[in-house]
C-alpha positions, 0 to 999 in steps of 0.5 A: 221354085222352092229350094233348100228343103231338107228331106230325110228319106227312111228305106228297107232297101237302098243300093247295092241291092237293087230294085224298084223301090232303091232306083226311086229312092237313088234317083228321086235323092239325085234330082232334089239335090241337083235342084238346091235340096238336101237329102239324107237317107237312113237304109240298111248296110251291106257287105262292102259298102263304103261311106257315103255322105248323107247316108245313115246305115243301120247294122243289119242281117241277111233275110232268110227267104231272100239272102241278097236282101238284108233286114236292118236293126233300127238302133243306132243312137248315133243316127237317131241323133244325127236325125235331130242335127238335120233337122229336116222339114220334112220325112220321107218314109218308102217303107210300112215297116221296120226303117219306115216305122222308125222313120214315122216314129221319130217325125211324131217324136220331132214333130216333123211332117212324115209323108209316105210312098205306097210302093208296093202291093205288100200283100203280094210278096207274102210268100216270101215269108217263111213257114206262114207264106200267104197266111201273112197276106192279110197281116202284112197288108193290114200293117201297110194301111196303118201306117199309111193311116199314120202317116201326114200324106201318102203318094201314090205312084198310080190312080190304081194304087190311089183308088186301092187305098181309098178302097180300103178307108185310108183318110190320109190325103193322097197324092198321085205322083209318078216315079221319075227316071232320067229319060236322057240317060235311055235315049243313048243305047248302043242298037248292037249291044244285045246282039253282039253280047248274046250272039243273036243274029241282027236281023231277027226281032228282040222281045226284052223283060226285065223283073225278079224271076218270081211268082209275083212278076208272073215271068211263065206267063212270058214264056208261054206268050213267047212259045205262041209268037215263035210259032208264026215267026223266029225270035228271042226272048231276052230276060232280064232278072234272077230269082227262085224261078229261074231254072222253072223258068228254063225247065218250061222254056225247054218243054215248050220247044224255044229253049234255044231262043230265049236267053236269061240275062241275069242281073245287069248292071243299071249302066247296061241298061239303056244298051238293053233297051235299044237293041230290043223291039218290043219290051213285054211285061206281065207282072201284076203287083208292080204299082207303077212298072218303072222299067216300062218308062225305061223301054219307052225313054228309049223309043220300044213299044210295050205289051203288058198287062193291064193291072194296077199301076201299069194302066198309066204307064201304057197308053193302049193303042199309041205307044203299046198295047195293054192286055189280059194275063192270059199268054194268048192276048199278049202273043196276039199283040204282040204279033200285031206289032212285029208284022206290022213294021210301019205300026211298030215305027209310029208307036216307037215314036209315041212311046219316046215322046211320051216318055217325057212326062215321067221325067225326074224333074216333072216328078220332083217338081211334083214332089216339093209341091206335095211336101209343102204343101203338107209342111203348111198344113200342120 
């Protein structure tokens, strides 16, 4: 196994905000340094944030649509100097934009080999653009596939995303390479946590979510499937995530009658999480711009089902018909299957068993094998 490499990773977001894009980041820098790697990350800095080894943080300012996301000011001669003194054999950028440019400009500036994570359908956030909304939708892909373009190789969190890329004339050798989790750390979930914390009784079934309560995860979608399922039996509906749509969300939970069981967690911390996930019998999930949908490897690293719509990345995240079900948006085909799934207790058994054994190809050390494979085989052909 190859060892000693030195990766420089370049993101617009890293922890203490907290996403898709920040676990990977955060977990992916763990498992390569825990195999013999050296990693730096150049990201933005946040209020109250302490420094840490290895991470570069450039000054940065509040976003004005989302005040919990800051925008970095990628000028900081100091860190672009230090970029020099690493010397990294390879340059990991998780961004098509701001630090992901810069990123892709100081590998052409050092000549060093940039390799790029397509992360996310960006063309599906442009409402979160002030004033122009989905009048940057074009622009803000457009911008996404240059750089892709632009970069040595790009890495594809899914075959969706893959085809979606060559699709749209990117040359750029792409490689298919899931986002690892540490399956071991969901396996270990106290059963009772949820119960206990949200006053739930035990006896009664647990649907969990978990994702940004925004138009781009489509959360009304889950409320109105969930209306569907209480309607032939009782349960709650535990909700996972904050954002705009919060107090709609609540407003329509109301209106359709299940107000009363449908509970909005908020945010909770990374350390819950695996608490969450074991007291729960069924994990829903509706978005339709995840590229992969890394909480439903979480769901299932701790043995829960998953029904989900069937788009982009999530087709390989859920094998239909083993370890959950794969369905259309429409609230009525996720109601149906979900109730095949909960009157059927010797069904859910078998796929809470597939589901924790399947888990473990998405292992972090099955990924970053992968991944040290992808950058040398790109540090070798340049």
């Amino acid at each position: 196994m190859v060892s000693n490499v030195r990766i420089s990773m370049w993101t617009d977001s890293f922890y203490p905000y907290i996403s898709g894009v920040t676990r990977s980041v955060a977990t992916t820098r763990e498992t390569l340094e825990r195999m013999g790697h050296k990693v730096t990350v150049f990201c933005p800095s946040y209020p109250g944030t302490t420094p840490e080894e290895g991470v570069y943080r450039f000054q940065s300012v509040k976003a004005p649509t989302k005040p919990d996301f800051y925008i970095a000011f990628p000028a900081n001669p100091k860190h672009l100097i230090a970029l020099g003194e690493i010397s990294p054999d390879i340059i990991h950028i998780h961004s098509p934009f701001n630090l992901g440019k810069t990123g892709l400009r100081m590998g052409r500036l050092l000549k060093i080999p940039v390799v790029f994570t397509y992360h996310t359908m960006y063309n599906m956030y442009s409402h979160y653009i002030p004033v122009i909304g989905q009048m940057a939708s074009e622009l803000v892909e457009a911008g996404s596939f240059i750089t892709a373009k632009q970069a040595d190789a790009v890495i594809a969190p899914s075959t969706a995303i893959r085809d979606y890329l060559l699709q749209h004339n990117v040359k750029t050798k792409v490689f298919v390479i899931p986002t690892g989790i540490n399956v071991d750390r969901f396996r270990h979930g106290d059963p009772d946590y949820i119960c206990e914390t949200f006053n739930i009784p035990p006896q009664v079934p647990v649907l969990l979510s978990c994702g940004r309560l925004g138009p781009e995860k489509n959360p009304e979608t889950l409320i109105k499937a969930f209306a569907l399922i209480h309607k032939h039996m009782d349960c709650y509906l535990v909700m996972i995530g904050d954002g705009p749509l919060h107090e709609a969300l609540r407003g329509l939970a109301n209106k359709l009658g299940v107000g009363h069981r449908v509970v909005f967690a908020g945010k909770v911390p990374p350390d819950l999480m695996p608490h969450m996930y074991a007291g729960s019998d069924v994990f829903l999930f509706a978005s339709l711009t995840d590229t992969q949908g890394l909480v439903i490897v979480e769901a299932k690293s701790a043995g829960v089902p998953c029904v989900a719509v069937g788009a982009l990345g999530v087709k390989d995240m859920v094998e239909h018909d083993v370890d959950g079900y794969l369905c259309e948006n429409a609230p009525e085909d996720l109601a149906q299957k979900t109730l095949a799934l909960l009157q059927d207790p010797e069904r859910l058994s078998t796929m809470k068993s597939n589901a924790l054994a399947n888990a473990s190809r998405f292992s972090l050390e099955a990924t970053c094998n992968k991944l040290v494979e992808c950058y040398m085989e790109v540090a070798e052909g340049l």
